[in-house]
VOVEX-629721 format. One record per residue (C-alpha): x negated, y, z; residue number from 1. Coordinates in steps of 0.25 Angstrom, whole numbers, plus 5000, padded with zeros to 4 digits. Layout:
px|py|pz|nr
X|Y|Z|NUM
...
REM end
This chain:
px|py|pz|nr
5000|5000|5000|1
4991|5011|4995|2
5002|5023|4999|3
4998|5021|5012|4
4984|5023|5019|5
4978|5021|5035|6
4983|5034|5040|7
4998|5027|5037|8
4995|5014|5044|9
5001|5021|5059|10
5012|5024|5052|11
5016|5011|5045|12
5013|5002|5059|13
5021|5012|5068|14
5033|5012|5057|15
5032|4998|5055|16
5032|4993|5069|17
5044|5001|5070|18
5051|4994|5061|19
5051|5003|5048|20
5051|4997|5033|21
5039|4999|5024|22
5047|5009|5015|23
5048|5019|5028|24
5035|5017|5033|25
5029|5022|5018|26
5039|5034|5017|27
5032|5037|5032|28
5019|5034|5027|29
5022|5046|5015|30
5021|5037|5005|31
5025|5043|4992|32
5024|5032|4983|33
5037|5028|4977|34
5035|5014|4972|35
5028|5009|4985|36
5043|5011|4990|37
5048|5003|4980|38
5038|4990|4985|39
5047|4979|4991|40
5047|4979|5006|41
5040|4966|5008|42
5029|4971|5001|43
5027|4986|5008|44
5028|4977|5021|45
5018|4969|5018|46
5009|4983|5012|47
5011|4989|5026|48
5007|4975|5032|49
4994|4975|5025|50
4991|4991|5027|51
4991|4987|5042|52
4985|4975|5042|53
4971|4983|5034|54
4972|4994|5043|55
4973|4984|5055|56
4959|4977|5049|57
4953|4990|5049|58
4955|4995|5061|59
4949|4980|5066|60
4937|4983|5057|61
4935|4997|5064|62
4938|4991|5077|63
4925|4983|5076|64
4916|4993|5069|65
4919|5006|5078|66
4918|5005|5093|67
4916|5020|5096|68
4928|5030|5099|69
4930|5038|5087|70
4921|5052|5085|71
4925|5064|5095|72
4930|5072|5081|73
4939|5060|5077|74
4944|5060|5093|75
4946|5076|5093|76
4953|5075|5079|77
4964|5065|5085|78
4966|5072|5098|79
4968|5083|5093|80
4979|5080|5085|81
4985|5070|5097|82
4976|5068|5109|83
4986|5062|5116|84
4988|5048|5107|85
4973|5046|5109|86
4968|5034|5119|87
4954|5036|5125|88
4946|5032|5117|89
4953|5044|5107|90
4958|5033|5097|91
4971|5034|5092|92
4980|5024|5100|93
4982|5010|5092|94
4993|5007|5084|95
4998|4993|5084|96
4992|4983|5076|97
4995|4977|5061|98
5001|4964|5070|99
5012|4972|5075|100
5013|4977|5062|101
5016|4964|5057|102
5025|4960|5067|103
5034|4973|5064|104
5033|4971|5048|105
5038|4956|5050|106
5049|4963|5059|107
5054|4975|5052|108
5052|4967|5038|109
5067|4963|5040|110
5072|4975|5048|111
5077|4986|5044|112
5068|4999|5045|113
5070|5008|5058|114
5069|5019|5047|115
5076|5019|5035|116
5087|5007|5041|117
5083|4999|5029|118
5086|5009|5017|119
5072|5006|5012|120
5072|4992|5015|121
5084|4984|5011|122
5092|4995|5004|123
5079|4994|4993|124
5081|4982|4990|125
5085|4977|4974|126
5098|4972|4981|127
5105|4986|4986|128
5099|4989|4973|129
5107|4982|4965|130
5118|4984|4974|131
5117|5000|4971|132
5117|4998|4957|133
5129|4986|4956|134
5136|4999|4962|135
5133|5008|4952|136
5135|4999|4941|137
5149|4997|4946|138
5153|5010|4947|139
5151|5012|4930|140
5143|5026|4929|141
5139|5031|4917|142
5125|5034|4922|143
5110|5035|4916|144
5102|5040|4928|145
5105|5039|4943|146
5103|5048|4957|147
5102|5038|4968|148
5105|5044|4981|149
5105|5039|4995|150
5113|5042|5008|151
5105|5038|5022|152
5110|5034|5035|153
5107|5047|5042|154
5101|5043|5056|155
5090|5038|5044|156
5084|5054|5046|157
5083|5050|5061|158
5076|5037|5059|159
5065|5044|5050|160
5064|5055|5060|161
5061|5043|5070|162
5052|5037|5062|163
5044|5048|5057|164
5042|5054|5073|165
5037|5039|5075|166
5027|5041|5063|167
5024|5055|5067|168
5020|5052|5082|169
5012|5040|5076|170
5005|5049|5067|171
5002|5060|5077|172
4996|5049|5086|173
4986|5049|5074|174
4983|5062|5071|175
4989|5062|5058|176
5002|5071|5052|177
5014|5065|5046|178
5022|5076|5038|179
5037|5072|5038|180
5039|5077|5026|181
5029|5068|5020|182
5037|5054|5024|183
5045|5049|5012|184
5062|5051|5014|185
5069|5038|5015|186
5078|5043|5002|187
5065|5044|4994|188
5060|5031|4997|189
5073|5026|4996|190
5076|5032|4980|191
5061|5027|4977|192
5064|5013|4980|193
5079|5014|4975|194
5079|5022|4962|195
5069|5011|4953|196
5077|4998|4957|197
5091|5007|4956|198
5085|5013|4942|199
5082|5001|4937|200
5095|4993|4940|201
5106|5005|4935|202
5096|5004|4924|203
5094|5022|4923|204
5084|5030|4930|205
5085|5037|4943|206
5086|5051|4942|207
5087|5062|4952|208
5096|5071|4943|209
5105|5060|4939|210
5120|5063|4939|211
5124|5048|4944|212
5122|5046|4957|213
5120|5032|4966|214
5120|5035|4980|215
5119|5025|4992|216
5126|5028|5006|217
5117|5020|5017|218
5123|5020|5032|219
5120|5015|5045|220
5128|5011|5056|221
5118|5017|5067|222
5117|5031|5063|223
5126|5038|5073|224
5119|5028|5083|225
5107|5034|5080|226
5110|5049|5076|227
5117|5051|5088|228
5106|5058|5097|229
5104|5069|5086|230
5120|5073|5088|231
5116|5073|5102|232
5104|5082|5100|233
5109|5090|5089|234
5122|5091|5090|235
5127|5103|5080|236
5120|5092|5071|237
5132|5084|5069|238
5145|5090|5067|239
5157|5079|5062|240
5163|5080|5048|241
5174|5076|5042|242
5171|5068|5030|243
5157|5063|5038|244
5160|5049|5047|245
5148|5052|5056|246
5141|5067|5061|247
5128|5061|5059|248
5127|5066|5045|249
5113|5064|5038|250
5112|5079|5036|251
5116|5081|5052|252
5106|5069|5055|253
5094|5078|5047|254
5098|5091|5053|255
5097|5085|5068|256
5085|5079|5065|257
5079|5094|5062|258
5085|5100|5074|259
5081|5089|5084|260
5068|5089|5092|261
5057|5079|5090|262
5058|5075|5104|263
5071|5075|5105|264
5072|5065|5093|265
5061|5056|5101|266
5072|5055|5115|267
5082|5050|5105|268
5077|5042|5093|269
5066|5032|5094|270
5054|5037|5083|271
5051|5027|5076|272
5065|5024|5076|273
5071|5009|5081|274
5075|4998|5073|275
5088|5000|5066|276
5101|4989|5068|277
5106|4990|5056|278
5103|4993|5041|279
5109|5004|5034|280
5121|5000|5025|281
5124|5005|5011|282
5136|5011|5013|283
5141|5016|5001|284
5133|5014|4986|285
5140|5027|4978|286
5139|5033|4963|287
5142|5045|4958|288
5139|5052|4944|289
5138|5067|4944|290
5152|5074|4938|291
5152|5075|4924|292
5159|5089|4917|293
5170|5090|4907|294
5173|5101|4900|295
5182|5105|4888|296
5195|5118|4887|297
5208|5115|4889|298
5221|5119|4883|299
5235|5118|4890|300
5248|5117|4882|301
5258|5113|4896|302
5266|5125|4903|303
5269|5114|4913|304
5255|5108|4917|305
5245|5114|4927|306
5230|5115|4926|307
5228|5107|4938|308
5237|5098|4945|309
5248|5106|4953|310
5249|5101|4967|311
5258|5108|4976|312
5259|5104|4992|313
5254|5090|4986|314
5265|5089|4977|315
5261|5086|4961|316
5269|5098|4954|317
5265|5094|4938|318
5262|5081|4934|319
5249|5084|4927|320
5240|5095|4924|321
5229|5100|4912|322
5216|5095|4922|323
5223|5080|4924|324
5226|5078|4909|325
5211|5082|4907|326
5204|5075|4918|327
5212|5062|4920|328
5206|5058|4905|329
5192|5064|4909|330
5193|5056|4924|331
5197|5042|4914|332
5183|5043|4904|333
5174|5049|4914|334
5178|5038|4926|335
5177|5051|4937|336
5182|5051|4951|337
5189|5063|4951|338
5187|5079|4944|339
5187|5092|4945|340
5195|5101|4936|341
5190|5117|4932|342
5192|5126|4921|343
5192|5140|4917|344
5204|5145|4925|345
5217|5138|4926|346
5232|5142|4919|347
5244|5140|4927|348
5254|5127|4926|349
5263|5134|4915|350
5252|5141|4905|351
5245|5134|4894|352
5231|5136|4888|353
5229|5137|4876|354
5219|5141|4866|355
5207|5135|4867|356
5209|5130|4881|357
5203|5133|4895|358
5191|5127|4899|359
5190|5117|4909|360
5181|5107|4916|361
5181|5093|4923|362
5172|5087|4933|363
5172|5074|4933|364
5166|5068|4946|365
5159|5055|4948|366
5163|5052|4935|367
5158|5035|4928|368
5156|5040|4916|369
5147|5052|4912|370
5143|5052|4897|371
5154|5054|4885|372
5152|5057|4870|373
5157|5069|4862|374
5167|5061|4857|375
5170|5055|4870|376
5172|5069|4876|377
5181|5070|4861|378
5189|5057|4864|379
5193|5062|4879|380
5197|5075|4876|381
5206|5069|4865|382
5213|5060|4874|383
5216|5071|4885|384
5222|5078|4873|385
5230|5067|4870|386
5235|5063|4883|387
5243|5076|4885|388
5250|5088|4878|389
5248|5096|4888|390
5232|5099|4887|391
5221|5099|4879|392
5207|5099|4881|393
5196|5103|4869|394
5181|5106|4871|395
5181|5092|4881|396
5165|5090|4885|397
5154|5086|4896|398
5150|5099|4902|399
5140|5101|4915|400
5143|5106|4927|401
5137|5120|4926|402
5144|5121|4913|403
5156|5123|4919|404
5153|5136|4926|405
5156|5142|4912|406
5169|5138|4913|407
5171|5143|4927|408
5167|5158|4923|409
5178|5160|4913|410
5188|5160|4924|411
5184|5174|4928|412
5175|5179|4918|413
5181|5175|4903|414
5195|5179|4897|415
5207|5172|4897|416
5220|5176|4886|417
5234|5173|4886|418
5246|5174|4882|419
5258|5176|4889|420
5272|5176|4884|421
5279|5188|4895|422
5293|5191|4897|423
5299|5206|4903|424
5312|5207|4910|425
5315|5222|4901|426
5315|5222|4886|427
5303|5226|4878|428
5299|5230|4864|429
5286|5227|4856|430
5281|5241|4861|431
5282|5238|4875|432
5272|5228|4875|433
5262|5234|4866|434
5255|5242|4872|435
5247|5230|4882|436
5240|5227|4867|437
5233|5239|4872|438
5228|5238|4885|439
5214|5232|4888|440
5206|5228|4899|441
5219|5227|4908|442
5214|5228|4924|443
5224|5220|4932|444
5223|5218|4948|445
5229|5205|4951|446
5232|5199|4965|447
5232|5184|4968|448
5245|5180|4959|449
5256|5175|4970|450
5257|5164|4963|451
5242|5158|4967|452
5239|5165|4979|453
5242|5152|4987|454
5227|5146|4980|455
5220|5162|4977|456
5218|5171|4985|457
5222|5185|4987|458
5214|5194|4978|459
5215|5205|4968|460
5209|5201|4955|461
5204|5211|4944|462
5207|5206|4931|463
5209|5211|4917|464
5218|5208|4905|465
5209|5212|4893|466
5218|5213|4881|467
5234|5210|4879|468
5242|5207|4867|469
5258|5208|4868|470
5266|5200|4857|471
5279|5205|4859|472
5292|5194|4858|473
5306|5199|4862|474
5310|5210|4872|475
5307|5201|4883|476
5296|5193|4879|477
5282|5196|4873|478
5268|5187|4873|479
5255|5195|4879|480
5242|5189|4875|481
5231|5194|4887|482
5217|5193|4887|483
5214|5193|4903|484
5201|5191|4912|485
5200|5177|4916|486
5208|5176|4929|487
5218|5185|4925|488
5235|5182|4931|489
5241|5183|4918|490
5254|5180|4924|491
5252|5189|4936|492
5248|5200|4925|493
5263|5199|4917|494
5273|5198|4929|495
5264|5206|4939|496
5265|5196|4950|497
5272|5207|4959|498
5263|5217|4955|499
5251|5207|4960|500
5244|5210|4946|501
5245|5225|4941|502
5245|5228|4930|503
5255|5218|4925|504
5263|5216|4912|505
5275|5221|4919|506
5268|5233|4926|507
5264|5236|4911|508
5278|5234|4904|509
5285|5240|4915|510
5295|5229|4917|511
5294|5214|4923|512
5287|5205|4914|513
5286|5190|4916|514
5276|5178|4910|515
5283|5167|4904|516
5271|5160|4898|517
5256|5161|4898|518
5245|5155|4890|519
5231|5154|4890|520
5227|5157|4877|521
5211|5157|4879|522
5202|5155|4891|523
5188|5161|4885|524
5176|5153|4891|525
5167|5149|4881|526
5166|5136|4888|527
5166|5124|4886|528
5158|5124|4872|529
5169|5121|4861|530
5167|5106|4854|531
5169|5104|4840|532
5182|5095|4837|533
REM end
């Protein structure tokens, strides 16, 4: 074992004797080297054996040759780095000998390690391996590269506390410095033994960027047993919450663990920690890919369908709505858990968009399958047009997240038009209406509408109707064509919403005007980019 030298013989026969596994004692010996990790264990065991047993011989060889007490320079070095671990004679105080080493390899070779509760012992091993990936395998993911990542039992963060205050006393003993943040984290060795046999099995690399995620969930049944004294000396520590079974949290474990004093820690928890009962069990073998992006415009033909679905004190009030018709296809071919609906401002239940649609994205979380054609994308979008008279979608394609943030900024910043068929309770000629043709760059203060101040809040919004056209009917009944500010109330902005928006249509006309029906003509967000037929 070349990684490890003399001046890590202390450390392997404390850890050892204390019943730690081969793969711990390197990662606090700082060894770096990712493919001795992955040596089997019989083999490390039998590399520590043999370190000992050499370091043993020499020491017998010096023994015989050197009967003087070391020079008075070598003396005064050791005491003063620790006077107090010196015998008479000024020697450091002897460690015990490659026999009891033997005896506590032959008796931790089939215990499980006071340290790492066997993660890097049995949980290594090509069996959970395989176990991992028949997982995967069942789950049917659409994957090319995977992120493996793992969840420890918390009082883990104790045990190499424990362990690393053994190993730091030892070295201190010896007049030597051991950095802590030199020792290799369990999760690193863990990932550099796991990743080449999981790699290999799934058949696609590991990669630290990967959107599909393996994760195991490892447990222990003594982790309050053993966490307790912390909550005892750290008390604001460890706060219950609701979704969390127990308050010893890892993250609560880690910030006790920087608050507690070393001597404190000493009194309660035995360095280098005890023997461990049990093992720790894979609770849960999870996969998740990262959400995948849908994008595409969307037009609305229905006076009776709402963008969402329209729950009112729990009860269903519309059978369907335009983000059902679109996802429920989407959710089929993408095999997802669930979604998340957006797009560029909403109309109300009875309004239709028309033109060329309002853009709109899906989220599709978790979802089986990732990767679809052009014509794929063509074929689904075909079959939500088919599916309903009500909507239709154009434009359908994969987008990234961050691509959606264009989308997101047309709700205030683009313009929206509309036409709007408005009816006036006293008769009116062709004149009467003309002169809104005229007015530009219309300023409107508009208070929260009545009829969605239960879900806005109260506010007075700026807005501006940009341009007008009247087309005039009958003497009741003419159609007004608005270019507006996105955000604007067009209903609120005809009938005056009890002169909650001024100016209003009627205000202008001087007599009580009505909407009767609205439509969104254009939503004017270059986004997403338009696809050829």
């Amino acid at each position: 074992m070349s990684s490890l030298t003399e001046k890590d013989r202390p450390v392997v026969q404390l850890l050892l004797n204390t019943g730690t596994c081969p793969r711990c004692i390197l990662r606090f010996c700082c060894v770096g080297s990712q493919m001795l990790y992955r040596h089997p264990h019989e083999d490390l065991m039998k590399d520590l054996q043999e370190l000992l047993k050499n370091s043993q011989e020499r020491e017998d060889r010096v023994c015989l040759d050197v009967a003087d007490p070391p020079c008075k320079r070598i003396r005064l070095e050791h005491r003063e780095e620790g006077a107090d671990d010196l015998n008479h004679n000024g020697a450091i105080p002897q460690l015990p000998s490659a026999g009891d080493g033997n005896a506590a390899m032959e008796s931790s070779a089939g215990n499980v390690c006071n340290v790492c509760l066997g993660i890097l012992q049995e949980f290594c091993e090509a069996d959970f391996v395989k176990k991992v990936c028949q997982k995967v395998n069942s789950a049917d993911y659409q994957f090319t590269s995977f992120v493996f990542s793992v969840s420890l039992p918390p009082q883990l963060s104790v045990r190499e506390r424990a362990a690393w205050l053994g190993v730091k006393q030892q070295m201190r003993n010896l007049g030597l410095p051991l950095p802590k943040d030199d020792i290799v984290q369990l999760k690193e060795a863990y990932k550099w033994i796991i990743h080449p046999q999981l790699s290999e099995e799934l058949g696609v690399p590991a990669d630290g960027k990967s959107l599909f995620e393996v994760s195991v969930v490892f447990a222990h049944p003594e982790t309050d047993e053993e966490c307790h004294f912390l909550a005892t000396a750290c008390p604001d520590c460890f706060k219950p919450a609701k979704n969390k079974q127990s308050v010893f949290t890892r993250m609560a474990v880690i910030k006790a663990l920087e608050k507690i004093k070393e001597e404190d820690f000493l009194k309660h928890f035995p360095c280098p920690p005890s023997s461990p009962k049990n093992l720790c069990d894979a609770l849960e073998i999870q996969c998740n890919n990262g959400a995948v992006f849908v994008a595409g415009r969307y037009n609305k033909y229905s006076r009776n369908l709402p963008q969402t679905p329209w729950i009112i004190d729990g009860e269903r009030k519309l059978e369907s709505s335009v983000e059902e018709l679109i996802s429920e296809h989407l959710m089929a071919e993408f095999k997802a858990d669930s979604f998340n609906f957006s797009s560029s401002g909403r109309e109300d239940v009875d309004v239709r968009t028309l033109g060329n649609g309002r853009p709109f994205a899906i989220e599709l979380v978790n979802p089986r399958r990732t990767r679809f054609s052009a014509e794929e994308m063509r074929r689904l979008q075909q079959a939500i047009n088919d599916s309903s008279d009500k909507i239709q979608v154009r434009d359908l394609q994969l987008v990234t997240r961050e691509a959606i943030g264009r989308m997101k900024e047309g709700e205030e910043e683009k313009t929206k038009t509309y036409s709007a068929l408005i009816w006036t309770d006293k008769a009116i000629q062709r004149e009467d209406i003309a002169f809104l043709d005229d007015i530009k760059e219309l300023k409107l203060d508009q208070k929260t509408p009545l009829r969605v101040l239960h879900r806005r809040p109260l506010a007075v919004r700026c807005r501006l109707i940009h341009t007008m056209k009247s087309e005039y009917i009958d003497e009741h009944h003419f159609r007004l064509h608005l270019k507006t500010q996105a955000g604007t109330y067009i209903k609120e902005f005809v009938h005056g919403d009890f002169g909650r928006t001024k100016p209003n249509i009627g205000s202008l006309l001087n007599r009580t005007a009505d909407i009767l029906e609205l439509d969104v003509e254009s939503v004017d967000v270059d986004w997403p980019p338009t696809l050829a037929d």
